[in-house]
NUVO-325818 format. One record per residue (C-alpha): residue number from 0; residue in one letter; x negated, y, z. Coordinates in Angstrom, 1 decimal. Each point is the difference from the previous one (the first is absolute). Example, Ala and Ser with C-alpha at 12.3 -4.5 7.8 and 13.67 -1.06 7.14 Angstrom:
BEGIN
PT    nr   rest       px       py       pz
PT     0      A    -12.3     -4.5      7.8
PT     1      S     -1.4      3.4     -0.7
This chain:
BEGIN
PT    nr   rest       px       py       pz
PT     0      X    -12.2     54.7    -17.2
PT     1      X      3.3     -1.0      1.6
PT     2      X      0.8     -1.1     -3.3
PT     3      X     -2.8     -2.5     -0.5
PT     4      X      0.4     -1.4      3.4
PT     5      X      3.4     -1.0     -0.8
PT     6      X     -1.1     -1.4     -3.3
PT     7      X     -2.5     -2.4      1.9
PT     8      X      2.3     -0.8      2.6
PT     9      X      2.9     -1.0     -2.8
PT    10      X     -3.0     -2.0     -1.5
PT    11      X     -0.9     -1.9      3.3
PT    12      X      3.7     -0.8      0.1
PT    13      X      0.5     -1.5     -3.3
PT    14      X     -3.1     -2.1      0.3
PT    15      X      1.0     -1.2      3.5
PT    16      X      3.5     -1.0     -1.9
PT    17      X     -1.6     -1.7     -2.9
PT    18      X     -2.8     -2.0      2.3
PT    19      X      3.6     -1.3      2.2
PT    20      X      1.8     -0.8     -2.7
PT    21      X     -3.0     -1.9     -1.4
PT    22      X     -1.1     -2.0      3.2
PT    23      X      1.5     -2.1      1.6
PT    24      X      0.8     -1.2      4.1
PT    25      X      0.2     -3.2      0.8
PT    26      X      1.4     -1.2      3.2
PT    27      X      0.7     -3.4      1.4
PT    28      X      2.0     -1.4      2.2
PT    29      X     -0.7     -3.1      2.1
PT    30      X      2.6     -2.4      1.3
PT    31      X     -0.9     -1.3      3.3
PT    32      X      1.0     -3.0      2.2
PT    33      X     -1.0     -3.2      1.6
PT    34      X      1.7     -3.3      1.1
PT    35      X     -1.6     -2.6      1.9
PT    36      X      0.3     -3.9      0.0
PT    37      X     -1.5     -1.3      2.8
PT    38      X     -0.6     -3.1      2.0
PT    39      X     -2.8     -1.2      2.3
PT    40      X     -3.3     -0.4     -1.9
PT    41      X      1.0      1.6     -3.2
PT    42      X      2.4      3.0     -1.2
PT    43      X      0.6      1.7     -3.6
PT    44      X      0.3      4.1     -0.6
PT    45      X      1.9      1.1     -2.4
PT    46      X     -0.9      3.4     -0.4
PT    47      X      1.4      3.1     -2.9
PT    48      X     -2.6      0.5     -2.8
PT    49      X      2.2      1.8     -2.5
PT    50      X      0.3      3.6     -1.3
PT    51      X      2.4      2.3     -1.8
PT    52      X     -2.0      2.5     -2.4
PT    53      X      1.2      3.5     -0.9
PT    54      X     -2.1      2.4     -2.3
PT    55      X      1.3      3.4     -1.5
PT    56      X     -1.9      3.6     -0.8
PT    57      X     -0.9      1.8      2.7
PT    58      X      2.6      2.5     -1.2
PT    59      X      2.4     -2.0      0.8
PT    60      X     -0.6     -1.0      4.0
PT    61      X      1.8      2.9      1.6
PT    62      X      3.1     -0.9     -2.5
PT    63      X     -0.5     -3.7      1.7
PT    64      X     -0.5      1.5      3.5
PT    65      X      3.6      1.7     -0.5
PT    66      X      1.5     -3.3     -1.0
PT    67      X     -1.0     -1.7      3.0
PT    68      X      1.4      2.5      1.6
PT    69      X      3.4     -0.4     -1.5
PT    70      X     -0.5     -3.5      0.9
PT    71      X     -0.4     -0.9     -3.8
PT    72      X     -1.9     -2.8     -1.1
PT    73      X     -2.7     -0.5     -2.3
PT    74      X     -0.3     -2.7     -2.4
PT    75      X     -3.5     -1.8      0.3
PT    76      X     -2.4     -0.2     -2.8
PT    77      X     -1.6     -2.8      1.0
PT    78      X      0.7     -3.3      2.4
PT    79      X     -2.6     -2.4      0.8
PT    80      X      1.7     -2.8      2.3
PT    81      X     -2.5     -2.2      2.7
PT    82      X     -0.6     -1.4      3.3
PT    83      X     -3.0     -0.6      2.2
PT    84      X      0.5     -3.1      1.4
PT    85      X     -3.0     -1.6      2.8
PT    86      X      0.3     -3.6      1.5
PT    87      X     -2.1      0.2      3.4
PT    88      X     -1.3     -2.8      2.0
PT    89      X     -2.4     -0.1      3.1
PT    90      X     -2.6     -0.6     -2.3
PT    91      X      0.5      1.8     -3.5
PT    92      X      2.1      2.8     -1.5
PT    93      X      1.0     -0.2     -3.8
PT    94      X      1.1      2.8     -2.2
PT    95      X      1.9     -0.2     -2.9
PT    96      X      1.8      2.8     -2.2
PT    97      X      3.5     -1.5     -1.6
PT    98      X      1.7      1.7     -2.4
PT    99      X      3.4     -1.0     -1.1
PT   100      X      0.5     -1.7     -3.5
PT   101      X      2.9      0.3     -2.2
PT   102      X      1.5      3.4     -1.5
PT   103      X      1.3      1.4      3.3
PT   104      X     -2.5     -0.9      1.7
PT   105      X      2.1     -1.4      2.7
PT   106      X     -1.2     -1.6      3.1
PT   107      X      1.6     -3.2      1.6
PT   108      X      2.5      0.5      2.3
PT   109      X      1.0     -1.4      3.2
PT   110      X     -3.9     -1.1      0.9
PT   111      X      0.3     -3.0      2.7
PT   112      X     -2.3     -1.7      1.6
PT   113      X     -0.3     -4.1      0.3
PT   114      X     -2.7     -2.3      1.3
PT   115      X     -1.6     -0.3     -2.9
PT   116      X     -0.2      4.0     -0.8
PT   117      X      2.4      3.1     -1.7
PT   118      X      3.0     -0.9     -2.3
PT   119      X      2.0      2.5     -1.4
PT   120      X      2.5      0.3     -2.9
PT   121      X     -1.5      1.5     -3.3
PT   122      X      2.3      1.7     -2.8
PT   123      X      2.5     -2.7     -1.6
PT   124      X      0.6     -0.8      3.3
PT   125      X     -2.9     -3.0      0.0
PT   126      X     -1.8     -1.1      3.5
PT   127      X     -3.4      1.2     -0.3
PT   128      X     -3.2     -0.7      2.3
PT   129      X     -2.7      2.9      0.8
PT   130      X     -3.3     -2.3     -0.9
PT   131      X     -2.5      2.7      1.4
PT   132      X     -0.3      2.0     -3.3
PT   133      X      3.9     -0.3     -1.6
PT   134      X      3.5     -1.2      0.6
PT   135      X      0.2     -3.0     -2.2
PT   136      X      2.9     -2.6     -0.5
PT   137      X      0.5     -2.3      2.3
PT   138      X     -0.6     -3.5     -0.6
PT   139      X      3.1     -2.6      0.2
PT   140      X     -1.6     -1.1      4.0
PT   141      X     -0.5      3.3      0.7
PT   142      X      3.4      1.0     -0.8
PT   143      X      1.7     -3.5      1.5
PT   144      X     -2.3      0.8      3.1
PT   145      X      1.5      3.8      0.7
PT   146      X      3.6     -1.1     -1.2
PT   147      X      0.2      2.8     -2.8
PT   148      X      0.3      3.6      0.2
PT   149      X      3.0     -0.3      2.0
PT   150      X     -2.2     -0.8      3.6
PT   151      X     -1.8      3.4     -1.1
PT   152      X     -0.1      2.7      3.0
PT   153      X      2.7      3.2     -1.3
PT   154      X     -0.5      2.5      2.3
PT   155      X     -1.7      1.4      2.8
PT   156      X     -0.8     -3.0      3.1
PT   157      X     -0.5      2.3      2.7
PT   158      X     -3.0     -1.5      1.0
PT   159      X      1.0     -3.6      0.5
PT   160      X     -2.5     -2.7     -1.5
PT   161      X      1.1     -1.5     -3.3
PT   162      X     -1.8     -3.3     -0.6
PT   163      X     -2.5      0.8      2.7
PT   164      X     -0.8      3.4     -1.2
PT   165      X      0.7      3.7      1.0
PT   166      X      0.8      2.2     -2.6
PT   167      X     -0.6      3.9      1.0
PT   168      X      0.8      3.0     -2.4
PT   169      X     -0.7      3.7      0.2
PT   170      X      3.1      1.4     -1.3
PT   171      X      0.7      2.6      2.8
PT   172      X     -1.6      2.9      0.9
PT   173      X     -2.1      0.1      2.9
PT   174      X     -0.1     -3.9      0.4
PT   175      X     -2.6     -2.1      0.7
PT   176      X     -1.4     -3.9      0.6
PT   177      X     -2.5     -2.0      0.4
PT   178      X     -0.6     -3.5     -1.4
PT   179      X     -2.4     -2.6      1.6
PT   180      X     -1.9     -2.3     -1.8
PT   181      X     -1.8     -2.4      1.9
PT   182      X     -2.1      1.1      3.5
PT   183      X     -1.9      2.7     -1.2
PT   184      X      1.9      1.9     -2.9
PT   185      X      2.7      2.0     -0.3
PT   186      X      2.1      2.1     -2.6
PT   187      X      0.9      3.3      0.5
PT   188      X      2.6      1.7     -1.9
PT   189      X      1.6      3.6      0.6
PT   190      X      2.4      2.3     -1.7
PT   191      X     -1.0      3.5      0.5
PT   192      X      3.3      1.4     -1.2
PT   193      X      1.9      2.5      2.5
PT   194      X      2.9      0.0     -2.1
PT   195      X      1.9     -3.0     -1.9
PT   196      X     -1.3      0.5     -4.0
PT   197      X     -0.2     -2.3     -2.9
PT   198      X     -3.8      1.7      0.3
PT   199      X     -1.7     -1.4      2.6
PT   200      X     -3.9     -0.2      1.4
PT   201      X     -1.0     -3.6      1.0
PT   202      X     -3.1     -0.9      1.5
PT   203      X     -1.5     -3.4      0.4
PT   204      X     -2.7     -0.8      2.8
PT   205      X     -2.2     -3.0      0.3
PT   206      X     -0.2     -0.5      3.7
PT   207      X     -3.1     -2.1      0.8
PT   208      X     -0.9     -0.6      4.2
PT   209      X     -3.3      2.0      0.8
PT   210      X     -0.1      1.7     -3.1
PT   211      X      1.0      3.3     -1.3
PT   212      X      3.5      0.0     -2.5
PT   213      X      0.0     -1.0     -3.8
PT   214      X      2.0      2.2     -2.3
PT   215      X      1.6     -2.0     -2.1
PT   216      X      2.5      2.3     -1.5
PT   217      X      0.9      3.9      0.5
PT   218      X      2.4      1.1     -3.0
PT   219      X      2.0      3.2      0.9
PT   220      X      3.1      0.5     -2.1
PT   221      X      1.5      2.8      1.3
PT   222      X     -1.2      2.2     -2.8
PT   223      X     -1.3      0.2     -3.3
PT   224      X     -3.9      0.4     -0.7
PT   225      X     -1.7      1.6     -2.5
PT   226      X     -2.3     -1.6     -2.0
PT   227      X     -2.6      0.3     -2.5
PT   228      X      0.6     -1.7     -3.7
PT   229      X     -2.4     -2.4      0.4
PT   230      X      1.2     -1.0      3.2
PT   231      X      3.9      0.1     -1.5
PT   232      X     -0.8     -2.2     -3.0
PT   233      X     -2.2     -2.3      2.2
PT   234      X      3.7     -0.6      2.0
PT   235      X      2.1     -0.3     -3.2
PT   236      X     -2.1     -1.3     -2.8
């Protein structure tokens, strides 16, 4: 009898072992953040929208547990590379999803605003305009009107107003602003870290007077979630 129990139970354990070496976890992790470009009746949101991808047997997650551990890091299996971005007036909100072109996927750097909207220099080191859906070249009076990439903001402003605006970023824990536009609106932005982190949980709140908040955006970093395959080749694919 003892016999046969251990026979099932060695049974049970090999089929356990074959189903986690056969199937497969997949857990996500989303990159978080927000910055703000704001001035009185209109202001932009640049919000994270990308995701690092890691799928392995389920064999294999306690081995991954240890590395983490041992502070040892894990090569991704998959990248996807995007930002939310929102332009919000008194009277209208628009959404659009941009996604980076180019092999690297890089995004402009050193985003400025100017009267007439956001420049920033794109790879090649080119001045480029944010036209609502892209960054696109700038046109020979665009670029004579900002003077090149060399009257591009590099580095943090502290708050002051660069060509009328207010640029506000969420890069340290516990921090936390609000944006105005117009009378009646404003843009709340928080970062819900206790402790500075490359992995941070941003919200964005749409404040409207008389009316209850708008969540605009709640992305919590801090750890990896697991996700079904659908789900994980609905991120990547």
């Amino acid at each position: 009898m003892r016999n046969k129990r251990a026979a099932i139970l060695l049974a049970l354990f090999v089929v356990v072992i074959v189903l986690s070496l056969y199937f497969q976890m997949h857990l996500v992790r989303d990159w978080s953040g927000a910055t703000v470009y704001s001035r009185e009746n209109e202001a932009y949101i640049f919000m994270g929208d990308s995701h690092t991808g890691y799928h392995f047997p389920y064999v294999a997650y306690p081995f991954l547990i240890l590395q983490g551990l041992l502070h040892v890091g894990n090569e991704a299996n998959d990248e996807h590379s995007a930002a939310l971005v929102l332009h919000i007036t008194p009277s209208s909100i628009d959404r659009q999803v941009y996604i980076p072109a180019g092999e690297n996927h890089s995004s402009p750097g050193f985003i400025t605003p100017f009267e007439d909207g956001l420049y920033g220099m794109c790879p090649g080191g080119t001045l480029c305009k944010w036209t609502g859906k892209s960054y696109e070249p700038a046109t020979p009076e665009q670029q004579l009107r900002v003077g090149g990439i060399e009257h591009l903001v590099r580095g943090d402003t502290g708050n002051q107003p660069v060509n009328g605006w207010v640029i506000s970023r969420t890069y340290r824990p516990g921090e936390q602003f609000k944006a105005q536009v117009g009378k009646d609106i404003a843009i709340a932005v928080q970062n819900h870290n206790k402790a500075e982190s490359v992995y941070n949980w941003v919200t964005v709140d749409l404040l409207r007077s008389g009316q209850p908040p708008e969540h605009l955006y709640n992305v919590d970093g801090r750890s990896p979630r697991l996700v079904t395959k659908a789900t994980y080749d609905r991120i990547f694919r």
